[in-house]
C-alpha positions in Angstrom: 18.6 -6.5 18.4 21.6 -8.4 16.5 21.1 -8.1 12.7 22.8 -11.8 11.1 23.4 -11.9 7.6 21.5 -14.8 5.8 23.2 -17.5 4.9 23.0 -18.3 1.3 22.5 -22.0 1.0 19.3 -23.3 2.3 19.9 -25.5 5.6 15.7 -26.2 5.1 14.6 -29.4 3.9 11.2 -31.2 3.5 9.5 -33.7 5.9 7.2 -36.0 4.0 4.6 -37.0 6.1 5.8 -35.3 9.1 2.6 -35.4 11.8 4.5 -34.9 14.9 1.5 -33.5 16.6 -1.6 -35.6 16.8 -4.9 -34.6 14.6 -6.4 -34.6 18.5 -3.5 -32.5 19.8 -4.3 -29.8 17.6 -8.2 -30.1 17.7 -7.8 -29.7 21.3 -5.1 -26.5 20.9 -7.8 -24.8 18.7 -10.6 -25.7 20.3 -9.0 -24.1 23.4 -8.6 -20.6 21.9 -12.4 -20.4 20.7 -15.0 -18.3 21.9 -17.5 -20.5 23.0 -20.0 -17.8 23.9 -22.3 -15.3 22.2 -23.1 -12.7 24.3 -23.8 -9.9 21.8 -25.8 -10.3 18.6 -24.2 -11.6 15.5 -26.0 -10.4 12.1 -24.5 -13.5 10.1 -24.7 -16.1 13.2 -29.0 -15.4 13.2 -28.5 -15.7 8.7 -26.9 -19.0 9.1 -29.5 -20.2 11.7 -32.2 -19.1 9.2 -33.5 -16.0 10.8 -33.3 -12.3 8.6 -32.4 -9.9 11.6 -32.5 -6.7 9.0 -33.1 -4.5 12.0 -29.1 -5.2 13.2 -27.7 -3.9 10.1 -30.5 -1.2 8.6 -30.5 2.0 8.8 -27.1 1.1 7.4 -24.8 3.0 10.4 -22.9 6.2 9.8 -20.0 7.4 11.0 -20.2 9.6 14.3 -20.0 13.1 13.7 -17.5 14.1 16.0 -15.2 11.0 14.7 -15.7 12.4 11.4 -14.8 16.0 12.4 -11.5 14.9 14.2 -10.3 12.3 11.3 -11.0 14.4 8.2 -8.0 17.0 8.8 -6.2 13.8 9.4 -6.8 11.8 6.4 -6.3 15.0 3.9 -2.7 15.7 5.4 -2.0 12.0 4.9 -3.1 12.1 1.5 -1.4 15.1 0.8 2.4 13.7 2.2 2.2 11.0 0.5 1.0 12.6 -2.8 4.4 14.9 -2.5 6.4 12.2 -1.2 6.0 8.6 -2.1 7.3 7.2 -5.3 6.3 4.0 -5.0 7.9 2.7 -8.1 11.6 3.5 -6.2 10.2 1.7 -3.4 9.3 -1.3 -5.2 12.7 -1.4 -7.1 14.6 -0.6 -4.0 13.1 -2.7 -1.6 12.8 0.1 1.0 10.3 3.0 2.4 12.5 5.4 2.8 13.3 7.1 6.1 12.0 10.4 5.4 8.5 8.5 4.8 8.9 7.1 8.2 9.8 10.1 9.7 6.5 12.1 8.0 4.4 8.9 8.7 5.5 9.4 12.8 5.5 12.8 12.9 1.8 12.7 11.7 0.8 10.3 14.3 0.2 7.2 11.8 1.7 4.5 14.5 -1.0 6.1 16.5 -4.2 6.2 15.2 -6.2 4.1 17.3 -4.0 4.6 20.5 -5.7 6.5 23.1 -5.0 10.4 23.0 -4.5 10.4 26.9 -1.1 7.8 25.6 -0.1 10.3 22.8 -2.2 9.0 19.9 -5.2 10.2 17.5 -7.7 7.8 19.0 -9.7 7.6 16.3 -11.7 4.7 15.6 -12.0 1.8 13.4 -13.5 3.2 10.4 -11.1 6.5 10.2 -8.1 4.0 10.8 -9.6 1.7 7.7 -10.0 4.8 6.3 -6.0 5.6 6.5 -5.3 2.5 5.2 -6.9 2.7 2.6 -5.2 6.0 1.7 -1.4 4.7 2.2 -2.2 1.5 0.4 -3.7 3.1 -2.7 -0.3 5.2 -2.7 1.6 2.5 -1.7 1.2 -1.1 -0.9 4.0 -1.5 1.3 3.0 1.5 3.6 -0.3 0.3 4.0 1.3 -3.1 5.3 3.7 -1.4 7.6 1.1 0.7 9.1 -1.9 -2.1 9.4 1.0 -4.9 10.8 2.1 -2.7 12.9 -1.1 -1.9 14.4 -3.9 -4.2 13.2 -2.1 -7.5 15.0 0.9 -6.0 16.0 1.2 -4.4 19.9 -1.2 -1.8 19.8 -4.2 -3.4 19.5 -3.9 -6.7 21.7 -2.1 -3.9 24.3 -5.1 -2.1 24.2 -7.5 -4.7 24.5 -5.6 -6.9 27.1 -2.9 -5.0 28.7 -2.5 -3.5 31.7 -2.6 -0.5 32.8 1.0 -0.4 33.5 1.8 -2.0 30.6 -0.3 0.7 27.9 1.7 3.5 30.1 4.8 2.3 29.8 4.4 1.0 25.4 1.6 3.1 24.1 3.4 6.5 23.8 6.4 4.7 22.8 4.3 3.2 20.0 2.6 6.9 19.4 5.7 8.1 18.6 6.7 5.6 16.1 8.4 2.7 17.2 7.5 0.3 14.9 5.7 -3.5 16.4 5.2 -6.6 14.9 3.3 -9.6 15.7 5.6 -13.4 15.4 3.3 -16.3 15.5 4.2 -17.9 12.4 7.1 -20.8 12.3 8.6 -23.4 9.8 6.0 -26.4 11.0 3.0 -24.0 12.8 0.8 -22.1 10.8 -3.0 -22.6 11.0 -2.0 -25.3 13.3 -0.8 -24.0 16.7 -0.1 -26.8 18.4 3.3 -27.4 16.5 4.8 -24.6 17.8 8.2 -25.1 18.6 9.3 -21.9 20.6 8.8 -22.3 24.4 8.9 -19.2 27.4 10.0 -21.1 30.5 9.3 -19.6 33.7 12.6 -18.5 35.9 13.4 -20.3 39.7 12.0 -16.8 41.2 9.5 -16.5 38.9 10.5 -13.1 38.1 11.2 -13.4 34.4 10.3 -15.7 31.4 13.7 -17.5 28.9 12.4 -17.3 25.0 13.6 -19.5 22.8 12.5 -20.6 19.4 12.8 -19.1 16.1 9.6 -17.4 13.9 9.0 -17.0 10.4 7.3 -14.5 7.8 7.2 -11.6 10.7 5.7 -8.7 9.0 7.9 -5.1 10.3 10.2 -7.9 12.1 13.3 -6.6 10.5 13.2 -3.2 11.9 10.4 -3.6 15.0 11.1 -2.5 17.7 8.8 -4.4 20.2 7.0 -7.7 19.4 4.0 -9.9 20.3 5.4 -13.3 20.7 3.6 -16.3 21.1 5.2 -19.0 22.7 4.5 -22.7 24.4 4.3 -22.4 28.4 3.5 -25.9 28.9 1.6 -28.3 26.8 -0.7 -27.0 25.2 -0.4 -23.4 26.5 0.4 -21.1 24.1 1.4 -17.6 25.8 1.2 -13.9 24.4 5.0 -11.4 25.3 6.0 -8.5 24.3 9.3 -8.6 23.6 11.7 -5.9 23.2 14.1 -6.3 20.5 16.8 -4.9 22.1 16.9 -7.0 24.3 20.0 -9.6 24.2 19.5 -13.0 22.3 17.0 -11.6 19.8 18.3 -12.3 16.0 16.8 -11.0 12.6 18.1 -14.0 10.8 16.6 -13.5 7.0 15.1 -10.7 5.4 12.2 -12.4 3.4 11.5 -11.3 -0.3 8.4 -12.3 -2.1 6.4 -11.4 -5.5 5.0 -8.4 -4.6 5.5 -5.5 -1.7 9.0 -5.5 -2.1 9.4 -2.6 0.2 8.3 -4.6 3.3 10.0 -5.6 6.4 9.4 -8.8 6.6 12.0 -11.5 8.4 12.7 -14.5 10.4 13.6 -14.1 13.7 15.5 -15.4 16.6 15.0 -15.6 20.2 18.5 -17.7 22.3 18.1 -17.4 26.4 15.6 -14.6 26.0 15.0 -12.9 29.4 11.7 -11.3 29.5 10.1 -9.9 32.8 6.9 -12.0 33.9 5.2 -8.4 34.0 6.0 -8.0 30.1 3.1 -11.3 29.9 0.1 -10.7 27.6 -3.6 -11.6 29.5 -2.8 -14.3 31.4 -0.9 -18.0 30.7 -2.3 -20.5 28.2 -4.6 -17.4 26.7 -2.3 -16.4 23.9 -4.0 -17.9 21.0 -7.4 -17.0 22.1 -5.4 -13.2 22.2 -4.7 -13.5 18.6 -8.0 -14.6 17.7 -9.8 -11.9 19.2 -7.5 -9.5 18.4 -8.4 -10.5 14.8 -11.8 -9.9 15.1 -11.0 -6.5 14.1 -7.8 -7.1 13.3 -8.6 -8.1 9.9 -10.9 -5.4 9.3 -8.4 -3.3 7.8 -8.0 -6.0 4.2 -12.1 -5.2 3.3 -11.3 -1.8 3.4 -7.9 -1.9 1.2 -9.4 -4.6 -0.9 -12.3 -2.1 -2.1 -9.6 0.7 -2.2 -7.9 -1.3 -4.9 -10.8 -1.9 -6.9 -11.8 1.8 -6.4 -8.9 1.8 -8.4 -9.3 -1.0 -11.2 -12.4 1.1 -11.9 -11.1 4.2 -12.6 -8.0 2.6 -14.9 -11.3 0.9 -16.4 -13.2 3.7 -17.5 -10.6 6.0 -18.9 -9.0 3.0 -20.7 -12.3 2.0 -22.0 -13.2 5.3 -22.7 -10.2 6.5 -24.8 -9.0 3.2 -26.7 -11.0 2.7 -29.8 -11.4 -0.4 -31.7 -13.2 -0.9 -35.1 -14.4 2.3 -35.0 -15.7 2.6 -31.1 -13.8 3.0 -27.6 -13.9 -0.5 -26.3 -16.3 0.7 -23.3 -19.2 0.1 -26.1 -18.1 -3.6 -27.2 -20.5 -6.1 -25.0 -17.3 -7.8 -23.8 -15.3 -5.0 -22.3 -18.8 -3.5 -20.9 -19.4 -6.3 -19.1 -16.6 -6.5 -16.8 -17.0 -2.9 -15.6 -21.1 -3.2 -15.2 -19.6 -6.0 -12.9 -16.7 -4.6 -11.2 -18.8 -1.1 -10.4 -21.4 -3.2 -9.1 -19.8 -5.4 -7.0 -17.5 -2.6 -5.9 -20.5 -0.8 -4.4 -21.3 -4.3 -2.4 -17.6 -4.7 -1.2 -17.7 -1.0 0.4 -21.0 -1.9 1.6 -19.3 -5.2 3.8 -16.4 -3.4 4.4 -17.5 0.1 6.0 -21.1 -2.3 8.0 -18.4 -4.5 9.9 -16.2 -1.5 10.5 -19.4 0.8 11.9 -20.7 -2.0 13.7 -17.2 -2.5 15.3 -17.1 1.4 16.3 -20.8 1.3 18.0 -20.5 -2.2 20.1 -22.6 -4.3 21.0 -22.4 -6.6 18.6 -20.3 -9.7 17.7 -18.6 -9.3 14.4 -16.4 -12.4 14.4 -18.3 -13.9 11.3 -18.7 -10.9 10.2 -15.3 -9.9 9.9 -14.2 -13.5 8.7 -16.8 -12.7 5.3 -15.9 -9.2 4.6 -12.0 -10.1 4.8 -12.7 -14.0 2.9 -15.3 -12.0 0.7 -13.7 -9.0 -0.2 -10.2 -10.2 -1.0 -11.2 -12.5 -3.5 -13.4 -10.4 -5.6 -10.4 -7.9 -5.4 -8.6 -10.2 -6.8 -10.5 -11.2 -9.9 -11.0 -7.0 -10.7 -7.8 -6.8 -10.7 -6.9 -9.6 -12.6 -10.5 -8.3 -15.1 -8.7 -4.7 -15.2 -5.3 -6.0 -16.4 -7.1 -7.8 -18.9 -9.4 -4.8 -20.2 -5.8 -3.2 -20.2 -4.3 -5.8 -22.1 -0.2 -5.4 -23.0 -0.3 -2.1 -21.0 -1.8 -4.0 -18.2 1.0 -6.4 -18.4 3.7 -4.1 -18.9 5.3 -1.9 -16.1 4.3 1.7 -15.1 7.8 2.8 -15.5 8.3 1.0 -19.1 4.8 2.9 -19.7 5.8 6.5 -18.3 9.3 6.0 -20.2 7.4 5.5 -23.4 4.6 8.7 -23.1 1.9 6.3 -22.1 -0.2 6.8 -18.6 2.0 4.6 -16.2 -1.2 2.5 -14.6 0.4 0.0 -12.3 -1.8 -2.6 -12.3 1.2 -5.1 -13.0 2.4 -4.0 -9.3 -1.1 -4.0 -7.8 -1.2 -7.8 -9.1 1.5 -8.5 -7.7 1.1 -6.9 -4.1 -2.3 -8.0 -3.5 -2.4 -11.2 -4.4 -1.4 -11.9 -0.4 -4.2 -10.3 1.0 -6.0 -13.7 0.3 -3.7 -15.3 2.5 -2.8 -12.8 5.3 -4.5 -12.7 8.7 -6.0 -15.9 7.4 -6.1 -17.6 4.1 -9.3 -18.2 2.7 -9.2 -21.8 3.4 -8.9 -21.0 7.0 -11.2 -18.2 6.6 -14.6 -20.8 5.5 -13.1 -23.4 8.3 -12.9 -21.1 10.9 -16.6 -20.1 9.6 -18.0 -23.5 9.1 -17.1 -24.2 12.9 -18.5 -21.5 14.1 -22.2 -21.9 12.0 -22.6 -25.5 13.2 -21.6 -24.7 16.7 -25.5 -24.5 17.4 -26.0 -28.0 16.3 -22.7 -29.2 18.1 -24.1 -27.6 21.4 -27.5 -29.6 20.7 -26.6 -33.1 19.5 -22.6 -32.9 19.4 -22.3 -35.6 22.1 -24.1 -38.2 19.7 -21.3 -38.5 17.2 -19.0 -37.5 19.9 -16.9 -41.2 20.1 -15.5 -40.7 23.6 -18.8 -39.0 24.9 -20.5 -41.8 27.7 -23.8 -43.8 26.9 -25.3 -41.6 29.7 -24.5 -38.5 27.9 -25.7 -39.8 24.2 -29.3 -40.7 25.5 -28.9 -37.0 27.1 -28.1 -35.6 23.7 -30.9 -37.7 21.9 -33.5 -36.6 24.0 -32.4 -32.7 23.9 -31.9 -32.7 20.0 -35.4 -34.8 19.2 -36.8 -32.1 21.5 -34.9 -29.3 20.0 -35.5 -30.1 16.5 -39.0 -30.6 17.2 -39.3 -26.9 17.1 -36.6 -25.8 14.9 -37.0 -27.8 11.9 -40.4 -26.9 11.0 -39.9 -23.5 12.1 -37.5 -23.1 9.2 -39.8 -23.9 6.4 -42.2 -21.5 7.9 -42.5 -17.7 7.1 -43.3 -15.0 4.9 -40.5 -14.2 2.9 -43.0 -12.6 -0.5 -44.4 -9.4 -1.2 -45.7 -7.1 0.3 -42.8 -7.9 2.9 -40.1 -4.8 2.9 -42.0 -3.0 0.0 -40.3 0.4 1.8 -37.2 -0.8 -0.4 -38.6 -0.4 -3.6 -37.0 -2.2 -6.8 -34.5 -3.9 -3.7 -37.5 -5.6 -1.9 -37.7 -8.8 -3.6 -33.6 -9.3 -3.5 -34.6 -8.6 0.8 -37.3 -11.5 0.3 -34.8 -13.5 -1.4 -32.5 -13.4 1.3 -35.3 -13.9 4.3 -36.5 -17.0 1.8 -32.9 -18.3 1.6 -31.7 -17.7 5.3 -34.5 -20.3 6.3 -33.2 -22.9 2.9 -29.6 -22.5 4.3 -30.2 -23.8 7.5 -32.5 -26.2 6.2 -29.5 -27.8 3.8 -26.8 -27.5 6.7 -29.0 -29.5 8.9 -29.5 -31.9 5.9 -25.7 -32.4 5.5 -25.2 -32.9 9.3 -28.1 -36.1 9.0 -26.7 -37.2 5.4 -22.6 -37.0 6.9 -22.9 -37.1 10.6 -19.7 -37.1 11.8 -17.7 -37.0 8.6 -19.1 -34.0 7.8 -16.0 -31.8 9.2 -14.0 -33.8 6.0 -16.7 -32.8 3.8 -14.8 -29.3 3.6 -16.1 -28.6 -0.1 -18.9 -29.0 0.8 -19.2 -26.8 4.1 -17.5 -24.6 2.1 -20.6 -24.1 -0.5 -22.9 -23.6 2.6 -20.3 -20.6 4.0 -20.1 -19.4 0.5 -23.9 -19.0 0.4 -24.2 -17.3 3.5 -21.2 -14.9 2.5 -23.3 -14.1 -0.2 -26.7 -13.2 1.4 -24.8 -11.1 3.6 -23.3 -9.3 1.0 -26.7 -8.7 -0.1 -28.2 -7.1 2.6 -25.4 -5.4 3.3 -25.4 -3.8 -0.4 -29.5 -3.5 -0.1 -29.5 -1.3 3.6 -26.3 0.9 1.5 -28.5 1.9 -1.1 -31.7 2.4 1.0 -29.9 4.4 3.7 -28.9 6.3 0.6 -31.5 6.9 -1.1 -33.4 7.9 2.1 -30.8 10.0 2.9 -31.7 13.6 4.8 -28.4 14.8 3.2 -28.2 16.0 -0.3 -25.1 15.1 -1.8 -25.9 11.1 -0.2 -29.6 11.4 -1.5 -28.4 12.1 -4.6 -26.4 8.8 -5.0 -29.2 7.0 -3.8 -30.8 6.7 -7.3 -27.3 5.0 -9.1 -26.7 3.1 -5.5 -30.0 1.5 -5.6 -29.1 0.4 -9.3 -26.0 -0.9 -8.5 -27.2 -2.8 -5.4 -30.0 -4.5 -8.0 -27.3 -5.6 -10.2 -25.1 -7.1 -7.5 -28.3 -9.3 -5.6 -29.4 -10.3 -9.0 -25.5 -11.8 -10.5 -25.1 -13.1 -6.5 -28.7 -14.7 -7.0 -27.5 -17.0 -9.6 -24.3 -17.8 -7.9 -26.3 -18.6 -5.2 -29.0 -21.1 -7.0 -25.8 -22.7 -8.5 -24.0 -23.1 -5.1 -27.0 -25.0 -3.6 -27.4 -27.4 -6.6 -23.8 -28.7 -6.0 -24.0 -28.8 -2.0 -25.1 -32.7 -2.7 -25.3 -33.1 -6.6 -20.7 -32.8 -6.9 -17.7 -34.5 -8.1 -16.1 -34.1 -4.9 -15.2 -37.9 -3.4 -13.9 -38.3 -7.0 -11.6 -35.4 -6.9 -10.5 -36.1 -3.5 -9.9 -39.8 -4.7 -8.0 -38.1 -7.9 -5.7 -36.6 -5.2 -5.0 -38.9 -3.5 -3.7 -41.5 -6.1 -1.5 -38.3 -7.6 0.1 -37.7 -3.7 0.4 -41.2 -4.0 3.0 -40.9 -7.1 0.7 -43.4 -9.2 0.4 -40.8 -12.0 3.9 -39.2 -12.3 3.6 -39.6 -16.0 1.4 -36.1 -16.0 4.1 -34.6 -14.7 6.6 -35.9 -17.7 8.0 -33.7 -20.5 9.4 -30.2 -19.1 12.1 -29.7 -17.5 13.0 -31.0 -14.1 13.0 -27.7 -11.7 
């Protein structure tokens, strides 16, 4: 791979207005990549169709016992090398993990962990691998990136799930080992929209090899991978999944990105000029490279839940102690109302985030089910309460929340780094998916049902023949359906075996049913426009995000409490407690979400928009400096 130094001027420049490809062009590209079928159960599918399926989620899973045996030694000896050997404030002021951390990272099979042990690797399974994560990002947020890139949407896991068998003999102990892999989908004009993609892989005269050429951007590991997923255009429309080698002649790290937090990553823009890749080095099967990435991050994303409850793991503890030791008119500041409320909240919600994050992981390692709303929540859900802990913790901590851990440790004060923490996770809300993406990707999927009954009704180039088809199916459909959703028993004594959590269980069987109800309303009240009603799908995925969290939070605590071992039982008490306090804060969210799904302000924002886009109110925008 040819390294090219950056050049220092920007040759970039911005295209106003630039549509290039159609709104139908891309509809059609992302349409293409979905899974259209449901062939397992889906916990958060049934919730959005109104239907409480408790019995897919409770007993709230546990980890097998053998994994557990086989990743525990595992997970200490990671903890322990990085204890001894990371100093992640010379990482975050050198830009760089150092090479004896990449060494000790290899050497203890971290490139591995999910790679089959018949290839070399730990094959362990998602949980344990969350699990590592979790460990190396709470040491180090640049670790934790390096090793979930490399593996979460980078080679291994797409290689595992849709390569050969060739192909896993001939990269899978390579990757074992520690070659490093990357994922390069990303480019200047295609992000959540695929079909601008620019780079194309054209097929040879003998058909023996494919020529990449294109260029990609933000390529997490890219600077120093050394094998790739690329994604590039094999015809119209058809976007197709390589792996590339990077030594292979004509591939270019042109830029070594740098950005407001994880300044130890590798992350670059890359090249590819007359690129010769062998047609046996193709992903699946042409065309099926988006629908690759897409399944790939069904679990693929798994891995921010579980860091995003690491870090507020974290916030918690720098919480307490603070609160504990600083004392302000006369008590520590744990005691004043203002301070004790953000750490009732954090601890509670905390509890909840695990919940999401370790359900979807479990239900990932038994099968069987289909997580892909699932895993859209807990990554959409998780990351943005992480967020606001973090951003609650610096403010409990104040000017030593604001100020650096080495300006802290230099002056005898506990060097907390929340100021870094800020400042590294503050992607996680946009990687594998921003959360915009995340709640359009989810409202898609939750009206799907309705689109499969009556979509050919508002569908302008549908026939008149299939219309009339359409009416008669959905009046026959929604015969059934509609009344069936403002029927059932969601009061006591229904799931008295949860104690104090039963009613927050009724709740949710109540509000399941009321959720469907209102999505069906807003499909009658927008018909058609409803897909550019996006704030107001966005409440309805919200809700549903919520409920989830819920019963995920509420099975936690009962599996706890019920618990045959001692040191869980014993939790179960405080769990149960902290599950209350989360349903009843995401109750009221809840009740507030549904009174402004029809009762907004949102055509006049969107109008507000508008006429600013338009430049008719430049004046806002008048007295500071021009930067």
């Amino acid at each position: 791979m040819t390294t090219v130094a950056p050049d220092k001027q920007s040759s970039g420049s911005v295209r106003r207005g630039d549509v290039g490809v159609t709104e139908q062009d891309a509809r059609e590209v992302a349409e293409s990549a979905r899974e259209t079928e449901w062939t397992s159960p889906s916990f958060v599918r049934e919730l959005f169709n109104g239907k409480l399926r408790l019995e897919l989620i409770h007993p709230f899973p546990h980890v097998d016992p053998e994994e557990e045996a086989r990743a525990k030694p595992f997970l200490q000896k990671l903890d322990k090398f990085l204890s001894e050997t990371v100093d992640s404030e010379a990482i975050d002021r050198n830009k760089k993990i150092p090479e004896n951390v990449m060494k000790g990272l290899a050497e203890l099979g971290c490139f591995g962990i999910k790679i089959p042990v018949e290839y070399g690797g730990l094959g362990l399974k998602q949980t344990s691998y969350n699990r590592a994560i979790s460990i190396a990002g709470s040491h180090e947020s640049s670790i934790g990136v390096l090793l979930s890139a490399h593996q979460s949407i980078g080679v291994p896991q797409p290689l595992k799930l849709f390569g050969t068998t060739e192909q896993k003999k001939k990269y899978f102990p390579r990757l074992a080992k520690g070659e490093v892999s990357a994922f390069a989908l990303t480019e200047d004009s295609a992000g959540s929209d695929p079909a601008r993609m620019e780079t194309t892989a054209e097929l040879t005269e003998d058909g023996s090899a494919y020529i990449l050429n294109g260029k990609k951007l933000w390529c997490t590991n890219g600077t120093i991978a050394d094998l790739l997923v690329v994604m590039a255009k094999t015809g119209p429309k058809k976007i197709t999944a390589f792996i590339v080698e990077t030594a292979w002649e004509g591939v270019e790290v042109l830029h070594r990105c740098e950005f407001m937090g994880l300044k130890g990553i590798e992350n670059g823009v890359l090249k590819f000029t007359n690129v010769r890749g062998p047609k046996e080095n193709l992903l699946w099967g042409e065309g099926k490279g988006l629908k690759l990435a897409l399944i790939t991050l069904n679990t693929g994303r798994l891995t921010i839940p579980a860091t995003s409850t690491a870090a507020v793991k974290i916030c918690l503890r720098m919480a307490r102690r603070f609160a504990q030791e600083r004392v302000q008119w006369g008590h520590p500041i744990g005691k004043h109302d203002a301070i004790a409320q953000k750490i009732g909240s954090m601890a509670a919600a905390e509890f909840a985030m695990e919940a999401l994050s370790e359900l979807t992981a479990l239900m990932s390692d038994r099968g069987g089910f289909d997580i892909r709303l699932e895993a859209a929540i807990a990554k959409m859900w998780n990351s943005e309460l992480g967020w606001h802990f973090i951003d609650e913790t610096l403010q409990i901590k104040s000017g030593r929340g604001y100020e650096t851990a080495t300006s802290l440790q230099a002056r005898g004060d506990r060097p907390d780094n929340i100021e870094k923490m800020m400042r590294d996770f503050r992607i996680n809300l946009i990687f594998e998916g921003s959360s915009e993406i995340m709640r359009l990707f989810l409202a898609r999927e939750v009206v799907d049902t309705h689109l499969k009954v009556a979509g050919a009704i508002a569908d302008p180039r549908a026939p008149l023949g299939a219309k009339f088809a359409a009416l008669f199916k959905a009046g026959t459909y929604y015969a059934f359906w509609y009344p069936a959703r403002w029927v059932g028993w969601g009061y006591w004594p229904r799931y008295s075996e949860f104690g104090s959590l039963a009613k927050h269980l009724r709740y949710i069987d109540r509000t399941s049913r009321k959720l469907a109800r209102t999505l069906f309303h807003a499909i009658v009240r927008f018909g058609p426009g409803l897909e550019k009603r996006q704030a107001v799908l966005f409440r309805l995925v919200d809700i549903g995000a919520e409920l989830f969290a819920m019963a995920a939070a509420c099975s936690r605590a009962q599996t706890l409490y019920k618990s045959k071992d001692a040191e869980e039982r014993a939790q179960g008490p405080s769990a149960r407690q902290l599950a209350d306090l989360f349903c009843r804060t995401s109750r009221r969210k809840i009740n507030g979400l549904f009174g402004s799904v029809f009762r907004n302000d949102d055509v006049r924002t969107y109008r507000t928009a508008q006429r600013i886009l338009g430049d008719e109110m430049i004046w806002l925008e008048q007295g500071v400096g021009d930067t």
